[in-house]
VEXDREN-2710 file (C-alpha; in Angstrom, 1 decimal):
% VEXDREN-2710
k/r/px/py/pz
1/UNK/35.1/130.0/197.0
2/UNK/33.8/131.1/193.7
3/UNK/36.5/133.6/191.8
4/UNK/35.3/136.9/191.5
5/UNK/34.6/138.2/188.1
6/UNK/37.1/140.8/186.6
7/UNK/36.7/140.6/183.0
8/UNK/34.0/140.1/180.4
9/UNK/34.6/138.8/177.2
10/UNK/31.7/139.3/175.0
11/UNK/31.6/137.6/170.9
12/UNK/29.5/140.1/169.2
13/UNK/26.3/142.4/170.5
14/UNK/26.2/145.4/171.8
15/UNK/27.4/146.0/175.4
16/UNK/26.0/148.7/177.4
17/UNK/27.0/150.2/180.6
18/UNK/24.9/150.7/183.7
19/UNK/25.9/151.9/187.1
20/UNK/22.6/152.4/188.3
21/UNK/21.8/155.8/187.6
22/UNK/19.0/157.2/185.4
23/UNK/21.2/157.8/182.6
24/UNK/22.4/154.5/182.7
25/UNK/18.8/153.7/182.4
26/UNK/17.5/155.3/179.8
27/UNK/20.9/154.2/177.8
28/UNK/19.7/150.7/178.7
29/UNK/16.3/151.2/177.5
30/UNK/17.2/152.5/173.9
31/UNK/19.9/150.0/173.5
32/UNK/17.1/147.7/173.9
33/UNK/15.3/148.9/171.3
34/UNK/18.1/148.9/168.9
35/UNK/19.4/145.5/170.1
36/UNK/15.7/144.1/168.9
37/UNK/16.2/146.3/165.6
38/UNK/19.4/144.7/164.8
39/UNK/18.7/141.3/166.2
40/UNK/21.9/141.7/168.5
41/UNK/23.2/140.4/171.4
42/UNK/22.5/142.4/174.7
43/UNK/25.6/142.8/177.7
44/UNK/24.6/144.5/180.4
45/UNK/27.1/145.3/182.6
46/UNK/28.0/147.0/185.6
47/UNK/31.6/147.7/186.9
48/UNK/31.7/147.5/190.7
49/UNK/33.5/148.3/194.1
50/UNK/33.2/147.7/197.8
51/UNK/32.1/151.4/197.8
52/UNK/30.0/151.5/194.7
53/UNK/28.3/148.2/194.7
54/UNK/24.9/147.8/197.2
55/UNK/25.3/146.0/200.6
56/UNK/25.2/142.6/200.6
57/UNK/22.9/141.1/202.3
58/UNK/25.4/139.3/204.8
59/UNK/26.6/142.8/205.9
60/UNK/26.2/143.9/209.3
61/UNK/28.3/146.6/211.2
62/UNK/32.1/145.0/212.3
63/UNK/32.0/142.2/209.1
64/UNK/33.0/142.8/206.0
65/UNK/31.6/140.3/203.9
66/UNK/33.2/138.0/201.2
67/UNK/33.4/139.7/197.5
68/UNK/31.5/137.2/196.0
69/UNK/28.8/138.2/198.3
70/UNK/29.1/142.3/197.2
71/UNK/29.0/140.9/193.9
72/UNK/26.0/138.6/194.7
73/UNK/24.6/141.9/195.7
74/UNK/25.7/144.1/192.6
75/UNK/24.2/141.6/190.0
76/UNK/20.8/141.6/191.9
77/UNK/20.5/145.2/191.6
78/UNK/21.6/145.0/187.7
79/UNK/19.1/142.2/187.1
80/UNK/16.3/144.7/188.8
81/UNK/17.4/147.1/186.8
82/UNK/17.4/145.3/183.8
83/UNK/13.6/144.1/184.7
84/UNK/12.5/147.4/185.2
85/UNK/13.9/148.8/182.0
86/UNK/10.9/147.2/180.5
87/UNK/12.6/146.2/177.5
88/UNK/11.4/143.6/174.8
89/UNK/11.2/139.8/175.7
90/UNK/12.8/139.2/172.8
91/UNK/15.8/140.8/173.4
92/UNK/18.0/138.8/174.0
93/UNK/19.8/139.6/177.5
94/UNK/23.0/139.2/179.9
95/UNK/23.6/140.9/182.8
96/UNK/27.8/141.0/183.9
97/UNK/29.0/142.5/186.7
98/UNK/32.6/143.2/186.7
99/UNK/34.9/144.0/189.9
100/UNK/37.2/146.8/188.1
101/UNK/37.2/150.5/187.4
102/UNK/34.5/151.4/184.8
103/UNK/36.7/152.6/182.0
104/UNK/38.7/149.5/182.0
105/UNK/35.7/146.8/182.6
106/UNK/33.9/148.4/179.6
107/UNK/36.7/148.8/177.4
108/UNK/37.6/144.7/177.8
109/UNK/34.1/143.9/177.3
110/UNK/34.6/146.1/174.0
111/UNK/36.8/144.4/172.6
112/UNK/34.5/141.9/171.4
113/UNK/31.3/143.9/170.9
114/UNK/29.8/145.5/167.6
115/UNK/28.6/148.5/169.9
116/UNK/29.3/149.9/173.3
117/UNK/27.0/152.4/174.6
118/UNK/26.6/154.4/177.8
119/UNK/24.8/156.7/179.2
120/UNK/26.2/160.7/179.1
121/UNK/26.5/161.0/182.8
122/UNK/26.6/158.4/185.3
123/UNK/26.6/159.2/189.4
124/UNK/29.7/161.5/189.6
125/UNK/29.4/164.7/191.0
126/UNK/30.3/167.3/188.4
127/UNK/26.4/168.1/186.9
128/UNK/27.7/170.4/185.1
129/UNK/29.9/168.8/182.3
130/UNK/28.2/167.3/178.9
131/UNK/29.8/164.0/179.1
132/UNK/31.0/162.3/182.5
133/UNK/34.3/160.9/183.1
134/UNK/34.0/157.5/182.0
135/UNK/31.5/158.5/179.1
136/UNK/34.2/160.5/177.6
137/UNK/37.3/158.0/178.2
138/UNK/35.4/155.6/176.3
139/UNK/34.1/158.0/173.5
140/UNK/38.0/158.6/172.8
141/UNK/39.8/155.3/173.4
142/UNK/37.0/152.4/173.0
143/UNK/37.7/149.8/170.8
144/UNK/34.3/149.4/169.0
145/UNK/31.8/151.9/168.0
146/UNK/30.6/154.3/170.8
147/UNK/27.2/155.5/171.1
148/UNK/26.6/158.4/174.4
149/UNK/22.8/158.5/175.5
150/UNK/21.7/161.1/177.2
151/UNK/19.0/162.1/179.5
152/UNK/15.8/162.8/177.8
153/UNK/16.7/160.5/174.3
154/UNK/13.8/158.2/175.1
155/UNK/11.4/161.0/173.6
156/UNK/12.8/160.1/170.5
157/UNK/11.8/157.2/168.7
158/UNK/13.5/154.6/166.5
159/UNK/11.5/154.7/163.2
160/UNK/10.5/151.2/161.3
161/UNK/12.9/149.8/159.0
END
């Protein structure tokens, strides 16, 4: 059996988390843009659970598949996310999925990054609050540079160099 990834080590780029929701999205997208700016490395990645990640495709009601199969399933729904995001094909992109909290898969993968960004709010439930939980662990104890994206950044455009 293949190990299941915990930890992602990145050597320069810019890492950017995605847990599938639009935020994550539109973070995606302008990281994109700045990643072709800059001429950087792109991470995408995307910290999962049995409850978080999709169903694999070997689930059925009474088996609980293997976790290399949930995260089989997790970086397929990354890598259509990624190929939706539209971004440059010159960009230069890898997708990572991670079986740990969040907060601690995006801070390891920080350690070796230029840039981490994420998206304000991710899929909690608290609408209300300006930044989301992980968002705002990471803002405070990252190791790199932290950039926030929020919802509605994409209107705003990167200007030529």
């Amino acid at each position: 059996m293949a190990e299941v990834r915990e930890v992602v080590q990145v050597e320069g780029g810019i890492v950017v988390g995605h847990d599938g929701s639009k935020c994550a999205q539109e973070a995606l997208q302008w990281t994109g843009r700045v990643a072709l700016r800059a001429d950087l490395d792109l991470h995408v990645v995307r910290a999962w659970s049995m409850t978080t990640a999709p169903k694999p495709s070997s689930w059925s009601a009474g088996y609980v598949p293997p976790l290399v199969d949930w995260e089989k399933a997790a970086l397929d729904e990354l890598t259509a996310h990624v190929a939706a995001a539209g971004l440059d094909p010159k960009v230069r992109v890898t997708c990572h999925v991670v079986h740990k909290a969040p907060v601690q898969a995006l801070m390891a993968a920080a350690e070796g990054a230029n840039l981490l960004v994420v998206g304000a709010r991710g899929r909690g439930g608290f609408a209300g609050l300006l930044l989301g939980s992980v968002s705002d662990q990471l803002v405070h104890h990252a190791p790199c540079p932290v950039t926030v994206v929020r919802t509605g950044a994409l209107g705003r455009e990167i200007g030529p160099a």
